[in-house]
PASE-876841 format. One line per 4 residues: number of its first residue (from 1); for each residue x, y, z of C-alpha. Coordinates in Angstrom, 2 decimals. Each point is the difference from the previous one (the first is absolute). Layout:
BEGIN
NUM = X:Y:Z | ...
! end
This chain:
BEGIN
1 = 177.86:111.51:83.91 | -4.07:0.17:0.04 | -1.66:2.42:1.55 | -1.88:-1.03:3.44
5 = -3.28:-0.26:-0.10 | -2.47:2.70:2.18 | -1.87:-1.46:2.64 | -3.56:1.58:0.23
9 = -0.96:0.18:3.56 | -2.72:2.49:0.13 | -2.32:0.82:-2.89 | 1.22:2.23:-2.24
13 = -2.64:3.09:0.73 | 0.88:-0.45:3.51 | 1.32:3.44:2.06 | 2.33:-0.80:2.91
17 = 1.16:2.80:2.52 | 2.35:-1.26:2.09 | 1.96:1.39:3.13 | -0.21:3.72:1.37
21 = -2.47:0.95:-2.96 | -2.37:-2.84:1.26 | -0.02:1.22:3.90 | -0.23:3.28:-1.24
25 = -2.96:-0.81:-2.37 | -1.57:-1.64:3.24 | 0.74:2.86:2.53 | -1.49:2.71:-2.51
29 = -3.44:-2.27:-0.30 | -0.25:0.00:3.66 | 0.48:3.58:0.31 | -2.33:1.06:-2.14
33 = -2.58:-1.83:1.66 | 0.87:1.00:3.34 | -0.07:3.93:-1.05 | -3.59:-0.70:-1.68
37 = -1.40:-0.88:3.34 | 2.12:2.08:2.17 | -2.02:3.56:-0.73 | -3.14:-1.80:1.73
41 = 1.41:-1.06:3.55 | -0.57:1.87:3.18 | -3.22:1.91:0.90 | 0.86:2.66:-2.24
45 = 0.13:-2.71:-3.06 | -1.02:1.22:-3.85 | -2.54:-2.43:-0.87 | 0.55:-1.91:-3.93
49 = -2.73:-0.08:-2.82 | 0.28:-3.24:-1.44 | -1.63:-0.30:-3.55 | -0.71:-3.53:-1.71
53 = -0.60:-0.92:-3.59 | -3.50:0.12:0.19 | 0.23:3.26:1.72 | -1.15:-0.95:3.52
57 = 1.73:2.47:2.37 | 1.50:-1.02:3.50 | 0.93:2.91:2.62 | 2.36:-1.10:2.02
61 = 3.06:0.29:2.60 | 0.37:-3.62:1.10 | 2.89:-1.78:-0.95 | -0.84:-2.83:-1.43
65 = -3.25:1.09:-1.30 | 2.38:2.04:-2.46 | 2.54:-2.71:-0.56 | -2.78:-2.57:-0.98
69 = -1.90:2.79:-2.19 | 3.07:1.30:-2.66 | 1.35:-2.68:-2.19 | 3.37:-0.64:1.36
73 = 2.27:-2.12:-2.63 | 3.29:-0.20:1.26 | 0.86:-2.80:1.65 | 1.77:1.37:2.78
77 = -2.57:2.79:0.56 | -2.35:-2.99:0.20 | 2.35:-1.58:2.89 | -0.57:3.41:1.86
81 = -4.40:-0.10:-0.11 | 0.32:-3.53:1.60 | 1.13:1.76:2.66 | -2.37:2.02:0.21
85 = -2.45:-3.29:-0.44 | 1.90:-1.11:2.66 | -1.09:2.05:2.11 | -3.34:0.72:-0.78
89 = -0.81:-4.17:0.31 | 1.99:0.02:3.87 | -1.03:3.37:1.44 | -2.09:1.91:-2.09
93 = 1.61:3.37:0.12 | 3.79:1.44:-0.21 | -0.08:-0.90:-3.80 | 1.92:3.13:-1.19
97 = 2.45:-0.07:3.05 | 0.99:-3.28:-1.00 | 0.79:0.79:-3.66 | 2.10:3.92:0.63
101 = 1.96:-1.91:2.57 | 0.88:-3.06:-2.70 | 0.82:2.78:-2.32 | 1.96:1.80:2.36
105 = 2.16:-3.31:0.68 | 0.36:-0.42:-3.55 | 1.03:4.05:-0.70 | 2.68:-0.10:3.07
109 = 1.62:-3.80:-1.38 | 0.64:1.76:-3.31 | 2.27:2.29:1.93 | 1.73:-2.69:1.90
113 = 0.37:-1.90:-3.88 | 1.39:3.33:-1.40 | 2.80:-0.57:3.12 | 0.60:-3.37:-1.63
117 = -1.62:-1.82:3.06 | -0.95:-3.75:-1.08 | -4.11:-0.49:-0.14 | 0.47:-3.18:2.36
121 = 1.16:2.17:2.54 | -2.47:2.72:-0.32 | -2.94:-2.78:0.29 | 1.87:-1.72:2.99
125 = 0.17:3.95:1.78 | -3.59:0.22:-1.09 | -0.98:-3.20:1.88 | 1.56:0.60:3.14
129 = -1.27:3.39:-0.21 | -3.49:-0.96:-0.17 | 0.17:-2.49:2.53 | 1.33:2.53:2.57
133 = -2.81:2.40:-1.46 | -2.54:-2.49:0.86 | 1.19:-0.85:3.30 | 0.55:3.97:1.06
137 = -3.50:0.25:-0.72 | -1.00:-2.71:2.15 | 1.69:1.68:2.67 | -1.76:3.77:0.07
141 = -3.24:-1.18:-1.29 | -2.87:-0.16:2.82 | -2.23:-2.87:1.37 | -4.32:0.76:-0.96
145 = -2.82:-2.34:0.13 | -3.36:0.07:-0.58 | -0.88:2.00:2.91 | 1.50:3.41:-1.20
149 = -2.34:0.69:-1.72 | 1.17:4.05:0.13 | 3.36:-0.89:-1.68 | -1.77:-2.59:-2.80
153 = -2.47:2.88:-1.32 | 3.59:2.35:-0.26 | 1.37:-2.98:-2.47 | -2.96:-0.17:-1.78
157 = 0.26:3.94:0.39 | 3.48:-0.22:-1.56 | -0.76:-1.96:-3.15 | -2.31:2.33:-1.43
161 = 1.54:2.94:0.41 | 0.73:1.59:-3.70 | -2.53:-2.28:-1.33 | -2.73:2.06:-1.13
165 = -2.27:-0.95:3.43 | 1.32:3.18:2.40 | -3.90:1.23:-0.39 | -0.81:-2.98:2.37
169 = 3.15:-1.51:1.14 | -1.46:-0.42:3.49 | -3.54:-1.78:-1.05 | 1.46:-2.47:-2.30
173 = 3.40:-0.94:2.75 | -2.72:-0.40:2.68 | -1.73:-2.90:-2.47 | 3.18:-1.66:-0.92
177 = 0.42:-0.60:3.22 | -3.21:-0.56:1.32 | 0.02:-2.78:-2.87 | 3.34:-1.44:0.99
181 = -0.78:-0.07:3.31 | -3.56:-1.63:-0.76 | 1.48:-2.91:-2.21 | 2.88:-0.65:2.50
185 = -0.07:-3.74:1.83 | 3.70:-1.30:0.69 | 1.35:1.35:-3.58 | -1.17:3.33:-1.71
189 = -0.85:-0.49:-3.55 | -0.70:2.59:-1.94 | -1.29:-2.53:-2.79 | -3.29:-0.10:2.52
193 = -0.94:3.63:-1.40 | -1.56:0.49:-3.03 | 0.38:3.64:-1.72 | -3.05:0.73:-1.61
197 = -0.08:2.87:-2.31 | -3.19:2.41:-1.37 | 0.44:3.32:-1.71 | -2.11:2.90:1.44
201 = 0.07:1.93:2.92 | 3.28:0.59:2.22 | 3.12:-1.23:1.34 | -1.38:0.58:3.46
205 = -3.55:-2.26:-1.02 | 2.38:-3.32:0.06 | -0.92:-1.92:2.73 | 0.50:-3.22:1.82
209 = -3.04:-2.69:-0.33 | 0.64:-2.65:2.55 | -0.92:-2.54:-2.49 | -0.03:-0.41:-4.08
213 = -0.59:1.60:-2.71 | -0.76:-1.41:-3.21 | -0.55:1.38:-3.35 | -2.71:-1.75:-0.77
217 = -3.77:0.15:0.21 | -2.61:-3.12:1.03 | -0.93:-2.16:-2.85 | -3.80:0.53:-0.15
221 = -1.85:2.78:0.20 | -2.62:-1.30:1.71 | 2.79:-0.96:2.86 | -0.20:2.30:3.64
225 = 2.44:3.03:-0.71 | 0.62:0.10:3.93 | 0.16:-3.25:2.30 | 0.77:0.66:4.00
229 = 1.61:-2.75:2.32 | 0.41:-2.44:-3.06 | 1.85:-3.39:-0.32 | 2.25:0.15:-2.94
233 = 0.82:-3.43:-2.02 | 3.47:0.14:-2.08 | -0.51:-2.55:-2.28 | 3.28:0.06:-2.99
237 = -2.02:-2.76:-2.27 | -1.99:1.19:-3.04 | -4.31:0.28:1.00 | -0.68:-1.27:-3.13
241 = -0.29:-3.68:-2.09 | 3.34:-1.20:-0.82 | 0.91:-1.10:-4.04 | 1.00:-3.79:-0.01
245 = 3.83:-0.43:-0.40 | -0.22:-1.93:-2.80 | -1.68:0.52:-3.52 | -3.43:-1.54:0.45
249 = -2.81:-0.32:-2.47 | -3.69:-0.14:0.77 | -2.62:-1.15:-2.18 | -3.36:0.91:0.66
253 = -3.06:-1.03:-1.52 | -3.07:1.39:1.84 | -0.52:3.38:1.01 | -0.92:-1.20:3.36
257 = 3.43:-0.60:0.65 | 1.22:2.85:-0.58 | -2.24:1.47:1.98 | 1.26:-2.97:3.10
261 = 3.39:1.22:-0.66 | -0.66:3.67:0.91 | -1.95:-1.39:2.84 | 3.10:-1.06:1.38
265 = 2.19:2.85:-0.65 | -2.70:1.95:1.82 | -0.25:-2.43:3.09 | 3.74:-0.48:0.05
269 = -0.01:4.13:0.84 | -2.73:0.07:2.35 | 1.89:-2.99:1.65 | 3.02:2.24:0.49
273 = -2.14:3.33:0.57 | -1.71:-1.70:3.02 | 3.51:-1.73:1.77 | 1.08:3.81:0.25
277 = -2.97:1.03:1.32 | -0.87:-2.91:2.39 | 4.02:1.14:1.48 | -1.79:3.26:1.12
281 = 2.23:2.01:-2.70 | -1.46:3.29:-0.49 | 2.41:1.25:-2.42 | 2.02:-2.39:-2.69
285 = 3.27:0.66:-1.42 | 1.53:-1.67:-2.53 | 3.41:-0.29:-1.99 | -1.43:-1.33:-2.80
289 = -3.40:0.44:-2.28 | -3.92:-0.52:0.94 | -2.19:-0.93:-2.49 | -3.03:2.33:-0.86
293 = -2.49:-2.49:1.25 | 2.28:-0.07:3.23 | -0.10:3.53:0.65 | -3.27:0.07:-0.37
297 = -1.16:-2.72:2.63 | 2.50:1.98:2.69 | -1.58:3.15:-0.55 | -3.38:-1.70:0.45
301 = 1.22:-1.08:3.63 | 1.55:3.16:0.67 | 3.68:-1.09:-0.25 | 2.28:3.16:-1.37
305 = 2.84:-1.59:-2.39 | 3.04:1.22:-1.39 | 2.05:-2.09:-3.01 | 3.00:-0.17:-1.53
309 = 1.89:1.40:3.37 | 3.83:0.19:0.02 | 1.79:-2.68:2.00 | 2.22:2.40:1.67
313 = -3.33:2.15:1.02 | -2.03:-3.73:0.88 | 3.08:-0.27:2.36 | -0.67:3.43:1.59
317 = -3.53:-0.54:0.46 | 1.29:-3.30:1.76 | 2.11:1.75:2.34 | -2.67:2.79:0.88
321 = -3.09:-1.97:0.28 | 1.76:-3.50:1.43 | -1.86:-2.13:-2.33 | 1.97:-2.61:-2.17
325 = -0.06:-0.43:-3.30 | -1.96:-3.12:-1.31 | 0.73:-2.13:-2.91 | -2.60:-2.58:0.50
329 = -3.60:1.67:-0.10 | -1.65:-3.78:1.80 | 3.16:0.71:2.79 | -1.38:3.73:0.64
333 = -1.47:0.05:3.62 | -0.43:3.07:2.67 | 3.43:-0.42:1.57 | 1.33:1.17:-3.50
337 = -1.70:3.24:-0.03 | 1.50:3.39:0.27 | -2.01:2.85:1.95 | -0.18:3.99:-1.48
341 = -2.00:2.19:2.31 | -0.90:1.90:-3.86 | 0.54:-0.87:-3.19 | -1.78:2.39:-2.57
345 = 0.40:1.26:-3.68 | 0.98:3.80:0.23 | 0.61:2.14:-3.09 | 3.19:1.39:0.02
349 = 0.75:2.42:-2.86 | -3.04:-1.28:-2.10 | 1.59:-3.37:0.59 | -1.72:-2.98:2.06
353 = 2.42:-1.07:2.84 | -1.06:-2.80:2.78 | 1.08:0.64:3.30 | 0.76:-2.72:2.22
357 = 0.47:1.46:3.44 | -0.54:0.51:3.98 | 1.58:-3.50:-0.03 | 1.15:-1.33:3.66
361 = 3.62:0.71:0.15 | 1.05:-0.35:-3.12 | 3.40:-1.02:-1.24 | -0.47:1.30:-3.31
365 = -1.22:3.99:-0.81 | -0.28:2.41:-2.93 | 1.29:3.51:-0.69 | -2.42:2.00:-2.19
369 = 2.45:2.72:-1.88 | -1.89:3.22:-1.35 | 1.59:2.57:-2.16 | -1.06:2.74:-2.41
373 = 1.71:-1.84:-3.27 | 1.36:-3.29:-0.84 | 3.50:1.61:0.33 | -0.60:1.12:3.50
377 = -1.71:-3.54:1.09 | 2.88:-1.66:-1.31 | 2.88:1.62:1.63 | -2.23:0.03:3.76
381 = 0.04:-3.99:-0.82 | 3.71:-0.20:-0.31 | 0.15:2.63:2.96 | -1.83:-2.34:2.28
385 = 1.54:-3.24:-1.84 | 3.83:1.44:1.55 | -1.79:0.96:3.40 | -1.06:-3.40:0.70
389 = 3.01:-1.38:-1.74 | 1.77:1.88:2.51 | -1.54:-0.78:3.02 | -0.66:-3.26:-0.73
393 = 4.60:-0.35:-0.31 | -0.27:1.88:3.60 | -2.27:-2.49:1.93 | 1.66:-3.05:-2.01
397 = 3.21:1.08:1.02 | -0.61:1.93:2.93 | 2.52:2.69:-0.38 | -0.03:3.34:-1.41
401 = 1.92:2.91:-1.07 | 0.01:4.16:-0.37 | -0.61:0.89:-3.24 | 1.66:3.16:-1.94
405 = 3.02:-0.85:-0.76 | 1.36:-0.89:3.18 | 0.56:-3.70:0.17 | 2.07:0.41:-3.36
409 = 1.92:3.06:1.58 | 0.89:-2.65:2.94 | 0.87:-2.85:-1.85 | 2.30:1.77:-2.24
413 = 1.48:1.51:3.29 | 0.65:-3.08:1.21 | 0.99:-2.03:-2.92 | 2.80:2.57:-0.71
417 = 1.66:-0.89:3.87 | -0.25:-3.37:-1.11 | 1.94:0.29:-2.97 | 2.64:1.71:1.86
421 = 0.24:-3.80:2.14 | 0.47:-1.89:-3.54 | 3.81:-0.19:-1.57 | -0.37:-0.98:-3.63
425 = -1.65:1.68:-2.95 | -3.53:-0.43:1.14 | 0.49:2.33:2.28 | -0.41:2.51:-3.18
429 = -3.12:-1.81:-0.60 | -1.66:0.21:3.45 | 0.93:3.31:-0.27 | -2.01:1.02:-3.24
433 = -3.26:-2.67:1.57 | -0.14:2.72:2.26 | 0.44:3.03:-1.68 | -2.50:-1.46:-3.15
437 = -2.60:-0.32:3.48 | 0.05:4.12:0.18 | -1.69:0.18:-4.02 | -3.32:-0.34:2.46
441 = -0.05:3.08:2.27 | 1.79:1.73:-2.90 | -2.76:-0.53:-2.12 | -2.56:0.38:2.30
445 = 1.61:3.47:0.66 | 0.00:0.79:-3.70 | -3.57:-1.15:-0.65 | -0.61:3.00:2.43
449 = 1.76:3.10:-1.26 | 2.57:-0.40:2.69 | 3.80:0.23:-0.50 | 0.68:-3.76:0.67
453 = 4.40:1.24:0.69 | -1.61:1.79:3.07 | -2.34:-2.60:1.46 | 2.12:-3.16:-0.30
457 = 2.84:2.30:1.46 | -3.02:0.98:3.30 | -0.49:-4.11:-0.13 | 3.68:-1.38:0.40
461 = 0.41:2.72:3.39 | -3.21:-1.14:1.19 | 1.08:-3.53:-0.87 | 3.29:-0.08:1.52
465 = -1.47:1.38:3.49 | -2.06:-3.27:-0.05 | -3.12:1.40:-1.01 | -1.37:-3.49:-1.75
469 = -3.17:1.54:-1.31 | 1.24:3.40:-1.88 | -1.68:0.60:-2.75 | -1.46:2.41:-2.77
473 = -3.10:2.00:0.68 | -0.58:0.89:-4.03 | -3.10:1.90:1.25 | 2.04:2.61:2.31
477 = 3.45:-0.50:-1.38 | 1.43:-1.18:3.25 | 1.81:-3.13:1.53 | -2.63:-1.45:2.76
481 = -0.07:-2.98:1.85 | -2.18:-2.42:-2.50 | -1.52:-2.24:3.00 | -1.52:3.21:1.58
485 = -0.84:1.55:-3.40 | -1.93:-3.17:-0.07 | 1.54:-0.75:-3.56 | -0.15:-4.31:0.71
489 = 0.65:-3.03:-2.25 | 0.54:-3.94:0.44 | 3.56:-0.68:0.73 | -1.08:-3.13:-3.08
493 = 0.33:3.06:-2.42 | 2.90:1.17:0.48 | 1.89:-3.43:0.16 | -1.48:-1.38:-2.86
497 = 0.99:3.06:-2.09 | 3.80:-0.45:0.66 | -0.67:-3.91:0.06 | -1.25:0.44:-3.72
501 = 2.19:3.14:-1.67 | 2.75:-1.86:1.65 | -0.63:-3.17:-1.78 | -0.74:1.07:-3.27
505 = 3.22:3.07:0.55 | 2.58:-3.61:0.20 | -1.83:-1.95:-2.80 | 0.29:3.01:-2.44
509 = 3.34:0.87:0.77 | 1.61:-4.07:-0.20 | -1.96:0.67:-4.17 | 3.31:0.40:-2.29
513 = -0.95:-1.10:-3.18 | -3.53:0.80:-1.91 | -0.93:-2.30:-2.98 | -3.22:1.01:-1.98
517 = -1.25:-2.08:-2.68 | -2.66:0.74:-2.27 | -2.90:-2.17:-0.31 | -2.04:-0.34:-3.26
521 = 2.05:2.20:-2.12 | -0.46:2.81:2.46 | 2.53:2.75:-0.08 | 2.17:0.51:3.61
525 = 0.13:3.74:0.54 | 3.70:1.78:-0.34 | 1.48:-0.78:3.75 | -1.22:-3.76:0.08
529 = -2.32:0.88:2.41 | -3.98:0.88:-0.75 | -1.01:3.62:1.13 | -0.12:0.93:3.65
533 = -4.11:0.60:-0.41
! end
């Protein structure tokens, strides 16, 4: 009798973890990221020093600012930052709730695997779970609009606590939302606001220009540094002679002709020179390059220009000014013009910035952000990046929540009576939805010093008598009502989170078998799997 032949499925350096080791592989990735994070939530929040390669230093406690920074390899652990993405790209803020309670979800279904409870039903509890989460939310979040404007600053108020801005928290919440509330028209976008940042100075020297701010100076130094109740022409075509599109040869003969052909150039430019100015544009700026000669015959008319200007930032200027942006210079006319009350070169921090402002209503504005270092300008940016984020969510959606742990407290509460209504297994997973839910007053208790047994323990009796809005006060050590505490966020936050963790919680856990191959004769590490970072 011969001997049957193996069948090679798989390459023969490939690792393969299959079953139990593979979930549990997954659910240990996920943890670990979740517990990196976990130390910076809360006001009371450590803060992470991030070092690169190249030995450029970020000081940080944002969530995804520390997920995107440290070189995460495992693929699950990669799974987890999207969620964090996630969130950052829909709301802007709530980037480390998101990824302890998806760690959370994942830590509690190991317990229910250990009780031999199938992963399909854990991910079906985990579905229904979150839907009821979402919809419980719905229900004790309250209505706000643009016109509480008390309750918007105490979002914005909200996001920056425990990062880095308490020196100033009131100056720089008052222009988030004086900016929000500038750019608003039917939709807030918070895309309408540029952050502009300059080193020098203090946190409380930001400030809100009603207008733009470009880093960039005017083109010729014979140009006006300061022009007052100008026309401004946004032109996104190169003010300069165009190469031919195809490979052309020219012969000449006589010096004279030379001389004709620069002629030309030079008349070409004065052609376009004088359409701008015979528009009644006082200042010119353009997306693309202007020739020397160009520059030259604007400053001589006493046009100020600015080149090579972003699109995104030729859009703002758009919005604040109400010009239009031109692609035709012979189709430029007076109607396209924008208006600035100012524009003028300033010098910021021994750098030339133009200033494009007391615009009429504008729809577009700029935050100037000042700080003592780089490290202290950056972290105000992403400060005022998650305060606009956040109430950006609150107008879009026009519900919000109280902050401090409370909405999670309730939920959980709630989730647990409705896993008493369910008959089947799932009820187990409802059941650990809502206790995973508690990891965020828990940790926000522990990020304080305070002994998180005793305050979710003050929580669940304040809970239970109906008390929607108990949460932690990490400052006093207390359980206080959140909404008169002021401690606010956009309801978008919190459902998102659970949206997210609950998403990626289901995919991880349906994972039972893990094959690794290496590529170009590179050796798998012992486990299958590559490191966790």
């Amino acid at each position: 009798m011969t001997d049957k032949q193996p069948v090679y499925i798989l390459p023969e350096d490939a690792q393969r973890t299959l079953g139990k080791d593979a979930q549990r592989n997954n659910i240990m990735a996920a943890k670990i990221v979740a517990e990196t994070v976990r130390t910076t939530l809360g006001p009371k929040g450590m803060d992470k020093m991030l070092v690169d390669p190249y030995n450029n230093v970020t000081i940080t406690n944002d969530g995804v600012t520390i997920l995107d920074e440290i070189a995460v390899e495992h693929p699950t652990a990669k799974m987890i930052v999207e969620v964090a993405k996630t969130q950052e790209n829909e709301v802007g803020d709530g980037t480390t709730t998101a990824v302890i309670i998806a760690g959370e979800l994942l830590k509690n279904a190991e317990k229910l695997l250990d009780e031999k409870i199938h992963p399909t039903v854990i991910t079906r509890g985990y579905r229904l779970a979150s839907e009821k989460a979402n919809k419980i939310l719905n229900e004790i979040a309250e209505d706000i609009n643009i016109n509480d404007q008390e309750l918007l600053k105490y979002i914005a108020e909200t996001a920056m606590t425990g990062k880095g801005v308490e020196s100033a928290k009131d100056k720089i919440s008052d222009i988030c939302l004086h900016a929000i509330t500038q750019v608003t028209t039917e939709k807030t976008d918070k895309d309408n606001i540029k952050i502009e940042k300059k080193v020098g100075e203090g946190i409380e020297d930001s400030e809100l220009i009603k207008g733009i701010v470009i880093d960039k100076e005017r083109t010729h130094s014979e140009m006006p540094k300061k022009l007052e109740n100008a026309n401004v022409a946004l032109i996104d075509i190169p003010l300069e002679i165009k190469d031919t599109e195809i490979d052309a040869k020219i012969q000449i003969s006589d010096p004279a002709q030379l001389q004709s052909f620069l002629d030309k150039e030079e008349s070409i430019l004065k052609e376009m020179t004088d359409r701008i100015n015979d528009s009644g544009a006082k200042v010119v700026i353009c997306q693309k390059g202007i020739d020397d000669m160009a520059q030259y015959f604007l400053a001589k008319k006493g046009i100020f220009a600015l080149r090579r200007v972003k699109e995104s930032d030729m859009r703002k200027i758009a919005k604040a000014t109400s010009g239009k942006i031109v692609s035709n210079l012979k189709e430029l006319s007076k109607e396209d013009l924008g208006f600035a009350g100012l524009v003028e070169e300033r010098k910021i921090s021994n750098e030339k910035m133009t200033f494009i402002t007391k615009c009429e209503n504008p729809k577009a504005v700029t935050i100037l952000v000042r700080g003592g270092t780089e490290h202290v300008v950056d972290e105000v940016e992403r400060a005022i990046t998650d305060a606009l984020g956040d109430i950006t969510a609150a107008l879009n959606d026009g519900k919000i929540v109280a902050g401090a742990g409370s909405p999670e407290m309730e939920v959980s509460k709630q989730l647990k009576e409705y896993a008493h209504t369910l008959s089947g297994r799932e009820q187990l997973a409802v059941l650990a939805f809502a206790e995973a839910l508690e990891i965020i007053p828990k940790t926000l208790a522990e990020n304080a010093g305070l002994d998180p047994i005793d305050m979710l323990t003050e929580m669940k009796v304040k809970h239970d008598n109906n008390e929607k809005w108990a949460g932690i006060d990490v400052y006093n050590g207390k359980i206080v009502n959140s909404w008169d505490a002021k401690v606010l966020e956009p309801l978008k936050v919190k459902t998102q989170a659970i949206k997210s963790a609950s998403e990626v919680a289901e995919l991880i856990l349906r994972i039972d078998d893990i094959i690794a191959a290496s590529t170009n004769g590179q050796e798998i590490p012992q486990g299958g799997m590559p490191p966790m970072m």
